[in-house]
C-alpha positions as CSV (number, residue, x, y, z in Angstrom):
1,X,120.8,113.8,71.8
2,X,117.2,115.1,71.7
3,X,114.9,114.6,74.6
4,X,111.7,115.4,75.0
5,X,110.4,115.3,78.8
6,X,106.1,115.5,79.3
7,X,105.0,116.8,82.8
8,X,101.7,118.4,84.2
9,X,99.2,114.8,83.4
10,X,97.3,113.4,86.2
11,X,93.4,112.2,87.0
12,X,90.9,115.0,87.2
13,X,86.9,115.0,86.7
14,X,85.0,116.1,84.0
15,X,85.0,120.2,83.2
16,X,88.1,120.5,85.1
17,X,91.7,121.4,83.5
18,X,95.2,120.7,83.2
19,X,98.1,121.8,81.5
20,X,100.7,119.5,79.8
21,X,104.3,120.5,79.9
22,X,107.1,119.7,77.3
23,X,110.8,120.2,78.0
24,X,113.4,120.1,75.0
25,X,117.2,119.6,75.1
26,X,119.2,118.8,72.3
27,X,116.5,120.6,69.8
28,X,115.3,123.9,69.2
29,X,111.1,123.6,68.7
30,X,111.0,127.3,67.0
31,X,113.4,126.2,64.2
32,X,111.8,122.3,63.4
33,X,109.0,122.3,61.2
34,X,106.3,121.5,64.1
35,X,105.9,120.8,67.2
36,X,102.8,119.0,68.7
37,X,101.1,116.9,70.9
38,X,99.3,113.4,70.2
39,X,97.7,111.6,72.4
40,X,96.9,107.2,72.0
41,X,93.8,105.9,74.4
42,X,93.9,102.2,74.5
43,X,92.5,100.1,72.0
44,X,92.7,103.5,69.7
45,X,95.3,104.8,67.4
46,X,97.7,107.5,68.2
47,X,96.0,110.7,67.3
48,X,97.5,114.4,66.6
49,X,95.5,117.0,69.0
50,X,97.3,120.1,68.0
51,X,100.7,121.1,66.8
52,X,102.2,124.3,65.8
53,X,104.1,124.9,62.6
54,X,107.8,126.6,62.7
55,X,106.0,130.0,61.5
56,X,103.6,129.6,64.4
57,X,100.2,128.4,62.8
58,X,98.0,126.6,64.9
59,X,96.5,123.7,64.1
60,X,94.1,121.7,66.5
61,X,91.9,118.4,66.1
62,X,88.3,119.0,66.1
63,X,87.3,117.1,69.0
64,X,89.1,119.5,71.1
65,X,89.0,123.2,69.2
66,X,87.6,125.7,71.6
67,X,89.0,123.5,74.5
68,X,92.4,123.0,74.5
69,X,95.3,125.2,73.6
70,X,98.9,124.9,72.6
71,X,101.5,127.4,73.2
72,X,105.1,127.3,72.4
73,X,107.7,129.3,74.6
74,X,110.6,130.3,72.8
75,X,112.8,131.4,75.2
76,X,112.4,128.8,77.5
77,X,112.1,126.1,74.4
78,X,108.8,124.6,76.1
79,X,105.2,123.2,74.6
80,X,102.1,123.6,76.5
81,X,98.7,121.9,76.7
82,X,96.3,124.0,78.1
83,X,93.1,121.8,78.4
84,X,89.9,122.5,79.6
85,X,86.0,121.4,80.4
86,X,87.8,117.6,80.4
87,X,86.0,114.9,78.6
88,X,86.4,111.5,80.2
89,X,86.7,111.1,76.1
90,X,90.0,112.8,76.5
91,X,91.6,110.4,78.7
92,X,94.6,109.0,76.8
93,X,98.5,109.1,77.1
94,X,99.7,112.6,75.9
95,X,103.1,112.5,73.8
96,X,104.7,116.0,73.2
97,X,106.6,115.4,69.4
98,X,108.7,117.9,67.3
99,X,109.9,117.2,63.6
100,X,113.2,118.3,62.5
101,X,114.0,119.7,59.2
102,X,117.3,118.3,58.2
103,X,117.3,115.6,59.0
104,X,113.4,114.8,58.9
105,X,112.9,112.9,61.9
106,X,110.3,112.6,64.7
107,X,111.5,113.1,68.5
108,X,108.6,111.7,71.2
109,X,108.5,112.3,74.5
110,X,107.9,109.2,77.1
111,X,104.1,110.2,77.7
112,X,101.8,111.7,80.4
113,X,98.8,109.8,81.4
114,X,95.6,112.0,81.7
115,X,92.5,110.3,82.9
116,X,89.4,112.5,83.4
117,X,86.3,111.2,85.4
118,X,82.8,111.2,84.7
């Protein structure tokens, strides 16, 4: 069973930081095609804010290049988020998502809420 766990989401003010957190079992993110994060603010569509392809390119959303990075750690089979100088624009539930190969299917996390104040 694959399970995808979020952690690291909380309320912080404009210009600060965070770092999301994703935890796999059951799945290894260096051998599905991507892994990623999205991110849904209400009212707004789910959105893909960067992801990283099984032979490790990048690929981030504009809103957020030259803010926010993602990292994948192999050994430990984690995801990061590292987000900085926080829009309040950027407030939105964070979901950390891999896609297998064979079979092609999409694992989601449960979501982290980040909130950023003005």
């Amino acid at each position: 069973q694959v399970r995808l766990l979020e952690s690291g989401g909380g309320l912080v003010q404009a210009g600060g930081s965070l770092r999301l957190s994703c935890a796999a079992s059951g799945t290894i993110f260096s051998s599905n095609v991507m892994v990623g994060w999205y991110r849904q603010a209400p009212g707004k569509q789910r959105e893909l804010v960067a992801s990283i392809t099984s032979g490790g390119i990048r690929s981030m959303a504009d809103s957020v290049k030259g803010r926010f990075t993602i990292s994948r750690d192999n050994a430990k089979n984690m995801l990061y988020l590292q987000m900085n100088n926080l829009k309040p624009e950027d407030t939105a539930i964070y979901y950390c998502n891999t896609k297998t190969s064979i079979p092609r299917i999409d694992y989601w996390g449960q979501g982290t809420q980040v909130t950023v104040s003005s």
